[in-house]
C-alpha positions in Angstrom: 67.1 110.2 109.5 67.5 112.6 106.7 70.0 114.6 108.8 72.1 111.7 109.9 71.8 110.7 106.3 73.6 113.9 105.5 76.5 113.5 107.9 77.3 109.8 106.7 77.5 111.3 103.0 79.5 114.1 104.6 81.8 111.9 106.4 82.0 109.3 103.4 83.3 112.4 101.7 85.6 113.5 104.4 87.2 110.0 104.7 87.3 108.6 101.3 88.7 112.0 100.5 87.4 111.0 96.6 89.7 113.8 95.2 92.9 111.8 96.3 91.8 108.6 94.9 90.5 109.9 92.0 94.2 111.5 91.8 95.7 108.2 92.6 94.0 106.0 90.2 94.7 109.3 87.6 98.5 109.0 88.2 99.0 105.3 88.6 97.3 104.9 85.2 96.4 108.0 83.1 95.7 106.6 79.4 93.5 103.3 80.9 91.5 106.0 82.9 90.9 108.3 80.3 89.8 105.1 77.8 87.7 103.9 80.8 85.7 107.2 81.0 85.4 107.2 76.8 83.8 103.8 77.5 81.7 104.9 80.4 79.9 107.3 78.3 79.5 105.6 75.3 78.0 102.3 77.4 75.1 105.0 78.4 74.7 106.7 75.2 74.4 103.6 73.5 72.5 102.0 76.1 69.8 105.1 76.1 69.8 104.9 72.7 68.8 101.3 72.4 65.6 101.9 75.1 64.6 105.3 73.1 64.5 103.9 69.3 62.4 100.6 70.7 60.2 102.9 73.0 60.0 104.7 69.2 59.6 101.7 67.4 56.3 100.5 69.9 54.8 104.1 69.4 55.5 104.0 65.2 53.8 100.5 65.9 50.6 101.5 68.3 49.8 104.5 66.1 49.8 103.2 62.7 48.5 99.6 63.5 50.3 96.2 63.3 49.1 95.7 60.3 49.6 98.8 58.4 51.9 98.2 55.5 53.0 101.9 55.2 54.4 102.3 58.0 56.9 98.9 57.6 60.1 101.0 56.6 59.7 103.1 59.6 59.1 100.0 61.8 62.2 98.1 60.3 64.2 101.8 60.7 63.7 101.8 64.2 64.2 98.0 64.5 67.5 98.3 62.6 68.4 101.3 64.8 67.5 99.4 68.5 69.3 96.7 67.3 72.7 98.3 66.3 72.5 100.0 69.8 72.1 96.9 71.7 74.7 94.8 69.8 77.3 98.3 69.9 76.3 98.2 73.8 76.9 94.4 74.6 80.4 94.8 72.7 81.5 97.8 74.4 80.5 96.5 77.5 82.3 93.7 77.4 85.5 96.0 76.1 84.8 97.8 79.2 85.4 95.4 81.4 88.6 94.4 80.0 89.6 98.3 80.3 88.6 98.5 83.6 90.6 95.6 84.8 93.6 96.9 82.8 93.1 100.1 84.7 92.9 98.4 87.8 95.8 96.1 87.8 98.3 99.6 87.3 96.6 100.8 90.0 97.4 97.7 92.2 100.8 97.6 91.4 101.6 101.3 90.9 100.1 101.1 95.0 102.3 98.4 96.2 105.0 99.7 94.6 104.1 103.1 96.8 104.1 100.9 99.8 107.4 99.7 99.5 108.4 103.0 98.4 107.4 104.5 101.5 108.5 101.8 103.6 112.3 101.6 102.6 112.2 105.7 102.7 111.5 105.8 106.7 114.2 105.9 109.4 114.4 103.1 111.7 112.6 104.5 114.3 109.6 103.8 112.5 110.6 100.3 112.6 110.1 100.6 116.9 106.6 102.1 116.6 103.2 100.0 116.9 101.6 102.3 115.5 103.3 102.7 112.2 102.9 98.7 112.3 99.1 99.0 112.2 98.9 101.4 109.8 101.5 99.3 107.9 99.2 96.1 108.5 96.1 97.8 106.8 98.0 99.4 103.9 99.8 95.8 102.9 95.8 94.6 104.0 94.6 96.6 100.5 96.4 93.3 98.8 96.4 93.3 94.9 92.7 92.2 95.2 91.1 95.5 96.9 92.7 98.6 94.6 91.1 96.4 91.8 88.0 96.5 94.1 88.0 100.3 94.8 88.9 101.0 90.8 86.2 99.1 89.8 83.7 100.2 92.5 84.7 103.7 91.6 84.3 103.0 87.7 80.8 100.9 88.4 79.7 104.2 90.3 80.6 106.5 87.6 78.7 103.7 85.3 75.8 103.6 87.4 75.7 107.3 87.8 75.7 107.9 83.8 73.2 105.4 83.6 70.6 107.0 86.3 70.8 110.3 84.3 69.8 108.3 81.1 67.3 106.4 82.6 66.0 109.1 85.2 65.2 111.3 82.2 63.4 108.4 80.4 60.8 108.2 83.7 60.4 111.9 84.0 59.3 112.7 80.7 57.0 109.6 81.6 56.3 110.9 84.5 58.6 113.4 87.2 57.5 111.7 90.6 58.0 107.9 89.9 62.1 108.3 89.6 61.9 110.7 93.3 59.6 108.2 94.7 62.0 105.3 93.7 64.9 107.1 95.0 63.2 107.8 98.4 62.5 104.1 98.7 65.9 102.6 98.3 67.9 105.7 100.0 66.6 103.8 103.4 69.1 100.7 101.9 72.2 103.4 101.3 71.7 104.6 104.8 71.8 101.1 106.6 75.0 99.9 104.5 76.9 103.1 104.8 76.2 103.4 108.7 77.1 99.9 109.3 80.4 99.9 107.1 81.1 103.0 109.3 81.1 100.7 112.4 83.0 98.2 110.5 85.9 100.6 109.8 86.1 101.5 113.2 86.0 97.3 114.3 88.9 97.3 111.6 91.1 99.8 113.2 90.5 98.9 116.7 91.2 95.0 115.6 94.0 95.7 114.2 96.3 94.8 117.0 95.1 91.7 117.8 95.2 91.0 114.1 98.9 91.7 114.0 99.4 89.4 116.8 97.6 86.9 115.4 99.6 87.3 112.2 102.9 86.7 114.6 101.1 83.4 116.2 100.4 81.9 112.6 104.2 82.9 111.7 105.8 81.3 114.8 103.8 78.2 114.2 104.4 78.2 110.2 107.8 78.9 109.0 111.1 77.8 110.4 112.6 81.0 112.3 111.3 79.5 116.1 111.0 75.5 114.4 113.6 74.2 116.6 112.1 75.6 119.9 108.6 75.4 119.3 109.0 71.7 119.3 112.0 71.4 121.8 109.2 73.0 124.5 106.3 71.7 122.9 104.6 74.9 122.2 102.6 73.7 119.4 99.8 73.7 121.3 100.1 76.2 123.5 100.7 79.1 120.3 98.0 77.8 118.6 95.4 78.3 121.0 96.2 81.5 121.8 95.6 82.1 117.9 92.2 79.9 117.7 91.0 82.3 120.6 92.2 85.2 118.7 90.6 84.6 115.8 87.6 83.6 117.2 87.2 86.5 118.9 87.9 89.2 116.1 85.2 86.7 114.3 82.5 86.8 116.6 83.0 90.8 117.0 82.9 91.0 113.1 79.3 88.6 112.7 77.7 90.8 115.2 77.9 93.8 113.5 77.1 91.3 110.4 74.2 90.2 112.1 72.2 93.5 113.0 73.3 95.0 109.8 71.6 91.9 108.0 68.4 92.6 110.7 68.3 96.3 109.2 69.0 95.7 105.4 66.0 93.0 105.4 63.7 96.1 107.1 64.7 98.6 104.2 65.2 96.1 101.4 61.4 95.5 102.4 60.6 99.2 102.2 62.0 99.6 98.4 59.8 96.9 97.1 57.0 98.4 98.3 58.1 101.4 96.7 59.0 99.7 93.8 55.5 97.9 93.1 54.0 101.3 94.4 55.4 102.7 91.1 54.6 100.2 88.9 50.6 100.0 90.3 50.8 103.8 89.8 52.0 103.8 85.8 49.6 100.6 85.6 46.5 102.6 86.7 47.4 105.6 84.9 47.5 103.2 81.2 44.2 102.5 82.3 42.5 106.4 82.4 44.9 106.4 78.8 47.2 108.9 80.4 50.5 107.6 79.2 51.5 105.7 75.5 51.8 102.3 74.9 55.3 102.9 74.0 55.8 104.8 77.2 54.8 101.7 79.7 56.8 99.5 77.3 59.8 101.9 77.9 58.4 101.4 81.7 58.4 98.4 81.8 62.2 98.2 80.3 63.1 101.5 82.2 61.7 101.3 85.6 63.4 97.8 86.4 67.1 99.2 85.3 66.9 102.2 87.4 65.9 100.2 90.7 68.0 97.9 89.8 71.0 100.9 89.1 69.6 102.6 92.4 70.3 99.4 94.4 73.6 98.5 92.6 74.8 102.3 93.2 73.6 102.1 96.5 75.6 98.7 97.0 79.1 100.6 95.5 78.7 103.7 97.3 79.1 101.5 100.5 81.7 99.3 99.3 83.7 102.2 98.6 83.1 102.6 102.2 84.1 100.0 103.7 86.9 100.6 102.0 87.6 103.8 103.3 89.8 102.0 106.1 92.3 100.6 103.7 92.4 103.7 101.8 93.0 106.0 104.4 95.8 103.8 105.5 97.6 104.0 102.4 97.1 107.5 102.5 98.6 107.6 106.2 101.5 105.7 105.5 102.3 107.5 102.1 102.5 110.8 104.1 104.7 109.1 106.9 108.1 111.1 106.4 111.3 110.7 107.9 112.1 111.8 111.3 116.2 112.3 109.9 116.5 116.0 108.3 117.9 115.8 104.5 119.9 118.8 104.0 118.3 120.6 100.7 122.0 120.2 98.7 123.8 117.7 100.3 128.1 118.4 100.8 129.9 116.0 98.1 131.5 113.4 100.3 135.2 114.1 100.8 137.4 112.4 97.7 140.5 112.3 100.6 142.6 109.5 100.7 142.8 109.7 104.3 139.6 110.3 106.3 138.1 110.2 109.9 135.5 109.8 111.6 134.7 110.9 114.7 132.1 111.7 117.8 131.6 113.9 119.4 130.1 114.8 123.1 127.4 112.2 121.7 124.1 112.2 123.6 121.4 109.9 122.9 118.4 109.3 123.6 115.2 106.7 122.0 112.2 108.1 121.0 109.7 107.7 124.2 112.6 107.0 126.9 113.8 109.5 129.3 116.4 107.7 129.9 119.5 108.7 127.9 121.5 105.4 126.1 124.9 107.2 125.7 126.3 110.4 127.1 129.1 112.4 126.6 130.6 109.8 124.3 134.4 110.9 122.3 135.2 108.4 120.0 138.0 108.7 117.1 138.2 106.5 113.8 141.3 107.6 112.3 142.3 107.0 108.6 143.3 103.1 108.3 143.4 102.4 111.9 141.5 99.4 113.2 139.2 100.6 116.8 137.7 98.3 119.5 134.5 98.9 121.6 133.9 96.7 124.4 131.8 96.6 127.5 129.1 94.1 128.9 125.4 93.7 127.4 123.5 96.7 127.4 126.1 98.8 127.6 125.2 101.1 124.4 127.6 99.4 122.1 124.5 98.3 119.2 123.1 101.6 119.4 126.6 103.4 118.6 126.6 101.7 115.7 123.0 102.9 115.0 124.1 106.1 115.2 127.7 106.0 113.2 125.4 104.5 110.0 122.7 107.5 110.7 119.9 105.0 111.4 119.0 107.9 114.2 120.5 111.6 114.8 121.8 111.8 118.2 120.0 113.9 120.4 122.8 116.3 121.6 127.0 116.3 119.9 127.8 115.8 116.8 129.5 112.8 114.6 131.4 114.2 111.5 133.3 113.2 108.7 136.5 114.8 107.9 135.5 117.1 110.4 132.0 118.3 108.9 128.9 116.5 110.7 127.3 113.8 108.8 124.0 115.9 108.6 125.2 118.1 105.6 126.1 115.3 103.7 122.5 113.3 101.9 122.6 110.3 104.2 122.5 107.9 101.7 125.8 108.9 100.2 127.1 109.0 103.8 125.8 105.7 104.5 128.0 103.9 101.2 130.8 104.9 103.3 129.9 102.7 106.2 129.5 99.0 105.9 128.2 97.5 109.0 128.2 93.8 110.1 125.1 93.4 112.7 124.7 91.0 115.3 121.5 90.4 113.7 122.9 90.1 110.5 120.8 88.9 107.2 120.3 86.0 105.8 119.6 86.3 102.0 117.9 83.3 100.2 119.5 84.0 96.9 122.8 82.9 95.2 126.4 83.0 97.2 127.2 85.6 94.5 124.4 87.7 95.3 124.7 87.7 99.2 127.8 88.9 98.7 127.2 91.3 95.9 124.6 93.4 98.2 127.5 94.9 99.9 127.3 97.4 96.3 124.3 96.1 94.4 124.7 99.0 92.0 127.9 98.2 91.5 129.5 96.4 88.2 132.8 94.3 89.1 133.8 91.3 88.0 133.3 87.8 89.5 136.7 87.9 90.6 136.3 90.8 93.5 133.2 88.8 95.0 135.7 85.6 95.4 138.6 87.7 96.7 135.9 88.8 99.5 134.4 85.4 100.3 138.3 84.5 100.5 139.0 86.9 103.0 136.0 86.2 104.9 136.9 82.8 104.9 133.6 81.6 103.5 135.7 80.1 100.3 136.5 77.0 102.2 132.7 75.7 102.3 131.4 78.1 99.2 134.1 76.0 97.4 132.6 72.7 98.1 129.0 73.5 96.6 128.1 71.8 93.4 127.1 75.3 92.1 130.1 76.9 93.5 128.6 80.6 93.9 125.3 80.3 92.2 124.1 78.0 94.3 120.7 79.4 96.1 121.4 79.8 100.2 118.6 78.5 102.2 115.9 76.0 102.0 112.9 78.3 101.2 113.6 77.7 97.7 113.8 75.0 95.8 117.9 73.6 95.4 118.8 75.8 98.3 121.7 74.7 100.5 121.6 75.0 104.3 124.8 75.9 106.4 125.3 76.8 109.5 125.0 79.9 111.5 129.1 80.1 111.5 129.1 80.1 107.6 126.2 82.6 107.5 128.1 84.7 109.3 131.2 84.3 107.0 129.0 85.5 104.1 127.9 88.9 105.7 131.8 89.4 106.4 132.4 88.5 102.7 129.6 91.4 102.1 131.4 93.9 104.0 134.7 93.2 102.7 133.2 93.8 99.0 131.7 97.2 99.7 133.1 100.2 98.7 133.0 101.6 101.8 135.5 103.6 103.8 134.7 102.0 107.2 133.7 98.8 108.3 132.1 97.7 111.4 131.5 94.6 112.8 129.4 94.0 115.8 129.9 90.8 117.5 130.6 89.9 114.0 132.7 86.4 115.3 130.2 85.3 117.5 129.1 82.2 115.8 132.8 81.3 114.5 134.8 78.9 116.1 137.7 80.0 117.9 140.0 78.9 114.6 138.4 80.8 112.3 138.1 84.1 114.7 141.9 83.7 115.1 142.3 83.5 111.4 140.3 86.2 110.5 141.4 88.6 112.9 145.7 87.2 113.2 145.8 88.9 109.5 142.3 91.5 109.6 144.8 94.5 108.8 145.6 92.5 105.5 141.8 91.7 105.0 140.5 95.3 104.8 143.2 97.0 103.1 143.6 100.6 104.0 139.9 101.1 105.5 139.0 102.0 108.8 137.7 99.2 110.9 135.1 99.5 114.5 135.2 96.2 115.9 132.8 95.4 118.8 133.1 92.2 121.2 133.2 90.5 124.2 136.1 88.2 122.7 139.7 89.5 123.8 141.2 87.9 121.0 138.9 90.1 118.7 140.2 93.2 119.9 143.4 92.7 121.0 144.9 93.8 118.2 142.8 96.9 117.9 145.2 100.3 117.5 143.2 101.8 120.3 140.1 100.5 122.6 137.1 101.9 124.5 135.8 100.7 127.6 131.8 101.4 127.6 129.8 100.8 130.7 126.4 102.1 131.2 126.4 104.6 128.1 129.5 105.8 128.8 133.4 105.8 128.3 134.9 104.8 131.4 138.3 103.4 130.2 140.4 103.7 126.4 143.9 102.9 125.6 145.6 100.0 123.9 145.2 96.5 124.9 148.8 96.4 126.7 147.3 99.6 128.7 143.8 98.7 129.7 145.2 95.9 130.8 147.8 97.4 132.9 145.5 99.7 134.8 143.8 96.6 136.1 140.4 98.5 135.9 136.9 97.5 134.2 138.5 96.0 130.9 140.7 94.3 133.2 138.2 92.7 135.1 135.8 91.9 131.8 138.4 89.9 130.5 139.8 88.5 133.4 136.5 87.1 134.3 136.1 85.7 131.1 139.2 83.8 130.9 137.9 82.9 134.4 134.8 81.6 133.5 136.1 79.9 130.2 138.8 78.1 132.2 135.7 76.7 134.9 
C-alpha cells in the first residue's frame, strides 16, 4: 500500500502540476497572495503561541500550587499572554478569510478571462474539432465557483501544513511517537480519497461527451433557436428522454464510484480512531507512572485533538485538490492550444494604395481530416472597385472560398495575395479589417440597432450619422425608422424591451454592418436570401452606388444577384468550370446556362 501510496502522491504531483498553479494563482493576483501567506503564518504563530503560554500558565500553576499567592503575577502574565494570542488569532483568522476570498475571486476572473482569451485567439478549425469542445466543456466546467475552490483548498493546505509543524512540535517534545503514530493512522483516509478522485477524473473525462450532448438536448428543449420545430413535430418528448436517460446514466456511473469509495472511507475512518484513542490511552497511562506534566497532557489534551483534526482536514484538501486536477489540467490544455495559422514574426504594413486587388491563385484546399480536396486549382481575380460573382449549386465550394479569402484557414497548396504579396506576410488580423464578409449564417446581435451595426468597426469612433447612411443603404432604415427607440432600441427578445423582426430585416442589419466597415472588400454570401424579391432588386439595381469604390464578391443562386457582376465564375465540384460576364455565360449555353435556366424553370412551375 505504501508503494501505491507513493505513485498517487507522484501522480497527484505530475497532474496537478502544483508549480503552474501556484504560478497561476501568483500572476492572476500577486499582492492578495503575498497578504494571504503574511496571514498564513501569523494564524500559526499566533495560534502556537496561544497553546504554549496556557500549556505555561498550567505548569506555573501545578508547580507552585493553586493557592500560592507568589506566584499570581506569573499566573496572570501568562493568562494575559494566552489571551492576547487567542483574541490576535480569532481576528486574524477571520481577516484571513476575507483575504483569501479576495485572492480568489482575481483568480476566477483573471481565469475566465484566459478562457475567452484563448478561445477568440484559435483559428476556426478548432471550432470543427470534438475534441477541443471537450477540453473546452471542462475548462468553462471550472465556473467561478471552483478556482475559488482550488485557491482556497490550496491556501487551507498551506494553513493546515503550518499548523502541523506547530502542533507536531508541541507532541514531540511531549512525546516523538504519538504525532508518527497519528499520521500512520489517518494516511489509510488520504490513500482512499486520492485513489478514488483518480477514478473520478478519469469518469470525468470519459463522460464528457455524453455531457456535451446532454448540454445540446437541454439547449434544444430550453431556448428558442429550434422553438418553432420542436413543437411543429412534437419533439418535446422525444429530446427530453433522450436527456433523462443521459443523465441518468452519467448519474448512476458517478454514485457507483460514490458508493465503494464511501464503503472504503468508513474502513479507514475506522482505522484512525483507533489510532487516535490509541494515543490518547498511551499519554493517559504514561500521566499515570508521572512521566509527562500536568501542563503537558493539558497541552495534549488541546494539541492532540487539532492535529487529528488538521491530519484529517489536510488529508480531505489534498484530495479535493485532486479531484480537481481534471478541471485544472483542462485549463492548462486549452491555454496551450495555439493556432494552426502561422503569424509572420513582423507582419508587412498593409498596402495604403488606392487601388488594390485581390487575387487567388492555383488554390488547393483541403479540411483538416478529409482526403478529399474542397477546391482545386482555383484562379480568381478581385480587381480594384469591380463587383465579382460566384455561382454554382450547393456544395460546390463557394462557403469555404470565402473561408479562405478572410484567412479563417491557409489553403493547402497556391497562394491568395494582396496587391500581389500573399496574405501570410501580412498579421492576419490587419488583413482581415480589409475583408468584410456577410455569411449565410450571419449573426444576430441582441444589443441596440446602433450597435449591430457599429460591429462592422467596433474600435472605430464615427459619428451617428455614418451608422444611418449604412442602415440606409442596406435598406434596414425603412423598419429601423419605425421603432419607438429608433436605433437604441435592443434587437431580440432575450432582453427585456427587445424588438423582434424578421429574418429579412436581420439580414438587412448584417448588410448595414458591412457597408459601415472600413474595409476594402465586401463579400456577401447568399447575403439576399431571406429578402424579398423587391428589396434584392433594390439593393442590388444601385449596389455599385452602395459600396462606393470597394471591391465587392457576391455569391448566389439568384440571377438577378449577379447579373450585374463585372465578371462571373462558374464553380462545380471545387472547381472553375465556366467565367465570363453574364451576357457571355449565358451565350455559351453551358453550366451557368443551365443553372439558371432551370431556375427560371422551376420558378415559373
Amino acid at each position: 500500500m505504501i508503494e501505491s501510496f507513493a505513485n498517487k502522491i507522484n501522480k497527484l504531483r505530475t497532474n496537478l502540476n502544483l508549480l503552474r498553479i501556484l504560478k497561476l494563482i501568483w500572476t492572476a493576483s500577486k499582492t492578495w497572495t503575498t497578504i494571504s501567506l503574511v496571514f498564513i503564518v501569523l494564524e500559526s504563530a499566533l495560534f502556537f503561541s496561544s497553546l504554549y503560554m496556557l500549556k505555561l500558565l498550567i505548569d506555573t500553576i501545578s508547580k507552585h500550587g493553586i493557592n500560592n499567592i507568589q506566584n499570581e503575577s506569573e499566573v496572570i502574565k501568562y493568562l494575559i499572554l494566552a489571551a492576547l494570542s487567542a483574541v490576535f488569532y480569532t481576528a486574524i483568522k477571520a481577516i484571513s478569510g476575507y483575504i483569501t476570498e479576495k485572492q480568489s475571486g482575481e483568480v476566477a476572473e483573471y481565469i475566465d478571462s484566459k478562457i475567452h482569451e484563448s478561445a477568440i485567439g484559435l483559428d476556426l478549425s478548432f471550432y470543427e474539432s470534438p475534441e477541443y469542445f471537450d477540453i473546452l466543456k471542462r475548462a468553462r466546467d471550472m465556473g467561478t465557483d471552483r478556482p475559488n475552490l482550488i485557491v482556497f483548498t490550496i491556501v487551507d493546505i498551506a494553513r493546515n501544513s503550518f499548523s502541523l509543524l506547530v502542533i507536531g512540535s508541541m507532541l514531540v517534545s511531549i512525546d516523538w511517537r504519538l504525532f508518527p503514530i497519528l499520521a500512520f493512522f489517518v494516511i489509510p483516509t488520504l490513500w482512499v480519497r486520492i485513489n478514488f478522485a483518480d477514478s473520478q477524473n478519469a469518469l470525468r473525462i470519459a463522460q464528457t461527451a455524453l455531457e456535451r450532448k446532454s448540454g445540446y438536448l437541454s439547449t434544444l428543449l430550453t431556448t428558442d433557436v429550434h422553438a418553432k420545430e420542436i413543437r411543429s413535430f412534437g419533439l418535446g418528448p422525444h429530446l427530453r428522454k433522450l436527456y433523462s436517460d443521459i443523465r441518468l446514466d452519467l448519474l448512476a456511473a458517478r454514485l457507483n464510484i460514490s458508493k465503494r469509495r464511501t464503503y472504503k472511507e468508513l474502513m479507514t475512518s475506522t482505522i484512525a480512531a483507533v489510532g487516535f484513542f490509541s494515543c490518547i490511552a498511551y499519554i493517559a497511562i504514561g500521566s499515570i507512572h508521572g512521566t509527562t506534566s500536568v501542563g503537558d497532557i493539558t497541552l495534549f489534551l488541546v494539541a492532540f485533538p487539532q492535529s487529528f483534526s488538521i491530519l484529517q482536514g489536510l488529508s480531505s484538501s489534498i484530495s479535493t485538490l485532486y479531484q480537481n486536477n481534471i478541471f485544472v489540467k483542462s485549463i492548462f490544455e486549452l491555454f496551450d492550444l495555439e493556432s494552426s495559422l502561422p503569424e509572420p514574426v513582423q507582419g508587412l504594413p498593409i498596402p495604403n494604395d488606392p487601388h488594390i486587388d485581390l487575387e487567388l491563385k492555383n488554390l488547393s484546399f483541403s479540411y483538416p481530416h478529409s482526403s478529399k480536396p474542397t477546391l482545386s486549382d482555383i484562379n480568381i481575380k478581385l480587381p480594384s472597385g469591380k463587383i465579382i460573382a460566384v455561382v454554382g449549386m450547393n456544395g460546390a465550394g463557394k462557403s469555404t472560398l470565402i473561408k479562405l479569402l478572410c484567412r479563417l484557414y491557409d489553403p493547402s497548396s497556391g497562394h491568395i495575395t494582396l496587391n500581389g504579396t500573399d496574405i501570410r506576410a501580412f498579421n492576419s488580423v490587419e488583413y482581415r479589417k480589409q475583408i468584410c464578409a456577410v455569411f449565410q449564417d450571419f449573426g444576430k446581435y441582441n444589443v441596440t440597432v446602433s450597435d449591430n451595426i457599429r460591429f462592422g468597426d467596433i474600435y472605430g469612433d464615427r459619428p451617428q450619422e455614418e451608422i444611418i447612411e449604412a442602415a440606409r443603404n442596406a435598406g434596414a432604415d425603412i423598419f429601423v425608422d419605425k421603432f419607438p427607440n429608433g436605433y437604441q432600441t435592443i434587437m431580440g427578445r432575450i432582453f427585456e424591451d427587445g424588438h423582434e423582426v424578421s429574418i429579412g430585416q436581420w439580414q438587412k442589419l448584417a448588410i448595414a454592418r458591412a457597408f459601415y466597415s472600413n474595409s476594402r472588400f465586401i463579400i456577401l454570401d447568399e447575403a439576399t436570401s431571406a429578402l424579398d424579391a423587391t428589396a434584392e432588386k433594390l439593393l442590388f439595381d444601385s449596389f455599385r452606388e452602395r459600396i462606393g469604390n470597394r471591391s465587392a464578391l457576391i455569391i448566389s443562386h439568384r440571377q438577378s444577384a449577379v447579373k450585374h457582376a463585372d465578371y462571373i465564375y462558374m464553380l462545380a465540384n471545387g472547381r472553375i468550370v465556366e467565367s465570363g460576364t453574364h451576357d457571355e455565360l449565358i451565350s455559351m449555353a453551358g453550366a451557368y446556362y443551365k443553372l439558371f435556366s432551370k431556375n427560371t424553370t422551376n420558378h415559373s412551375t
